[in-house]
C-alpha positions in Angstrom: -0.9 3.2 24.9 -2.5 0.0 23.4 -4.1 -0.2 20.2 -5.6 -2.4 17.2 -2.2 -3.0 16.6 -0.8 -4.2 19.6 -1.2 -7.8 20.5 -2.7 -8.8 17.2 -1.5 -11.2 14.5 -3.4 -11.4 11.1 -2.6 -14.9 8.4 -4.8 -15.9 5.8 -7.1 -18.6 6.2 -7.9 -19.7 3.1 -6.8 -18.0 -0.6 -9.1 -17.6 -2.9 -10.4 -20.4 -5.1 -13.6 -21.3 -6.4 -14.9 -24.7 -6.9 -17.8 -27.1 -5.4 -15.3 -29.2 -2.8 -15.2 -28.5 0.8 -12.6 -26.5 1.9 -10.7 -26.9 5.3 -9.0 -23.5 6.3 -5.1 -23.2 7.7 -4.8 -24.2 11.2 -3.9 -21.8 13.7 -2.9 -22.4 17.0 -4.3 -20.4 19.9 -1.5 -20.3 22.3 -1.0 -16.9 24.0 -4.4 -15.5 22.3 -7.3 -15.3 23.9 -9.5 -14.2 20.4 -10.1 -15.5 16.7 -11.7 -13.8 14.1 -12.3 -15.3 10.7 -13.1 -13.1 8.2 -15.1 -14.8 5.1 -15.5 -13.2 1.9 -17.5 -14.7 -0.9 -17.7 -13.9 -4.1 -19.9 -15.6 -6.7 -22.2 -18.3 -5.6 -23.8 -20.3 -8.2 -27.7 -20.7 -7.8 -28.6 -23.2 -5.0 -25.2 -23.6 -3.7 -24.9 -21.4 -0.5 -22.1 -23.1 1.5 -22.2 -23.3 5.6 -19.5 -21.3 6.6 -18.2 -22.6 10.4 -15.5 -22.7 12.7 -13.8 -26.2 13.9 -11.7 -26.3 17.2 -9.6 -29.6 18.8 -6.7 -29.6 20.8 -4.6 -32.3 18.1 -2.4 -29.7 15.9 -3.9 -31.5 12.8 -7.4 -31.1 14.0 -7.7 -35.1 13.4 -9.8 -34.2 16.8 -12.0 -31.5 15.0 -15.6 -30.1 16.4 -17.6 -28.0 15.2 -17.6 -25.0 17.3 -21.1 -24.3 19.0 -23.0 -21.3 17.5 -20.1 -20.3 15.1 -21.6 -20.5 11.7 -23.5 -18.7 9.0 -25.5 -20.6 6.4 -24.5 -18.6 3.5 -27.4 -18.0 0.6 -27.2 -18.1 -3.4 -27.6 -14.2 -4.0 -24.9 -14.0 -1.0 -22.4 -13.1 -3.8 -19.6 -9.9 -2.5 -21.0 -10.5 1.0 -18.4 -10.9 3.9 -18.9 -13.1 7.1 -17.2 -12.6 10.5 -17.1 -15.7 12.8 -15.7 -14.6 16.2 -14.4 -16.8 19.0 -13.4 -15.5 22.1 -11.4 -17.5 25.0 -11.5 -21.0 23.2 -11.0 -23.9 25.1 -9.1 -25.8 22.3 -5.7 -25.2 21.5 -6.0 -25.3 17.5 -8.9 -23.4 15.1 -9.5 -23.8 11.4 -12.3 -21.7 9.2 -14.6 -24.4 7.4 -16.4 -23.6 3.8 -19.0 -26.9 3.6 -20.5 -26.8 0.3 -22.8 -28.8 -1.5 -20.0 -31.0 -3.7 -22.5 -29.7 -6.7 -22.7 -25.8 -7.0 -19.6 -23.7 -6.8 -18.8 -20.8 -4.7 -15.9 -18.8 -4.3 -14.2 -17.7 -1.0 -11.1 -16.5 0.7 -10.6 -15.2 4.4 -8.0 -13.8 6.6 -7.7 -14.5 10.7 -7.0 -11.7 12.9 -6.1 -13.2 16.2 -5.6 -10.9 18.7 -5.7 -10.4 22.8 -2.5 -12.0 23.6 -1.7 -12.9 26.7 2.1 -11.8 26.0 3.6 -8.7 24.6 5.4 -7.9 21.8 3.7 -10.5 19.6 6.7 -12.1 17.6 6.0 -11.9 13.7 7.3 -15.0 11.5 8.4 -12.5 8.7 7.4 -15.2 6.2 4.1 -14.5 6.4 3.5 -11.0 8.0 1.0 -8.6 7.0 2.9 -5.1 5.8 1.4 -2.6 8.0 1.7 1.3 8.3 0.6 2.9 10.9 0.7 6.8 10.7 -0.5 9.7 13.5 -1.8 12.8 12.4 0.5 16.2 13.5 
């Protein structure tokens, strides 16, 4: 029987940092998965700098090719602060995504998120242990 666990992969995106620069997230390439989920949380968001939080897609590996990715973004408000923001793509047609945090270069914000791809095409998803999320998984008796 399938479940939440089966099929998915989850890396962080971006660790958490605070500043007024904008911040390109890791690159994560979409082969065998057909569904990417960023997962955005801010933290504290200084007065008139709520940041555009967006997803960029290109098929180059380094996203030298990047786009923005159609409806995939949330203009983020000051009194945003503990808020979390979901960006969801499903069946991309560009090989390589990357979470974007565009800020104003003059207010700060803090941010961090974690990618949850999931739907792949092939099963069991191979885990690079390096940077695997420890999971436990536990059935009631």
């Amino acid at each position: 029987m399938a479940d939440l666990y089966d099929g998915t992969k989850v890396r962080v995106g971006l660790a958490y940092a605070s500043g007024t620069a904008d911040r390109n997230g890791a690159i994560m390439d979409m082969a065998g998965y057909d569904e990417i989920e960023a997962v955005v949380t801010m933290a504290t968001i200084a007065a008139d700098g709520g940041p555009t939080v967006k997803l960029q897609y290109g098929d180059e590996s380094d996203l030298s090719d990047a786009a923005d990715v159609a409806g995939a973004s949330h203009s983020v408000a000051d009194d945003d602060d503990d808020q979390i923001f979901r960006l969801t793509l499903v069946r991309p047609t560009k090989r390589y995504v990357r979470v974007v945090i565009d800020k104003d270069a003059a207010n700060a914000s803090a941010e961090s998120t974690l990618y949850r791809m999931s739907k792949a095409r092939n099963l069991p998803v191979t885990a690079n242990t390096a940077d695997e999320v420890t999971a436990t998984r536990v059935a009631s008796v």
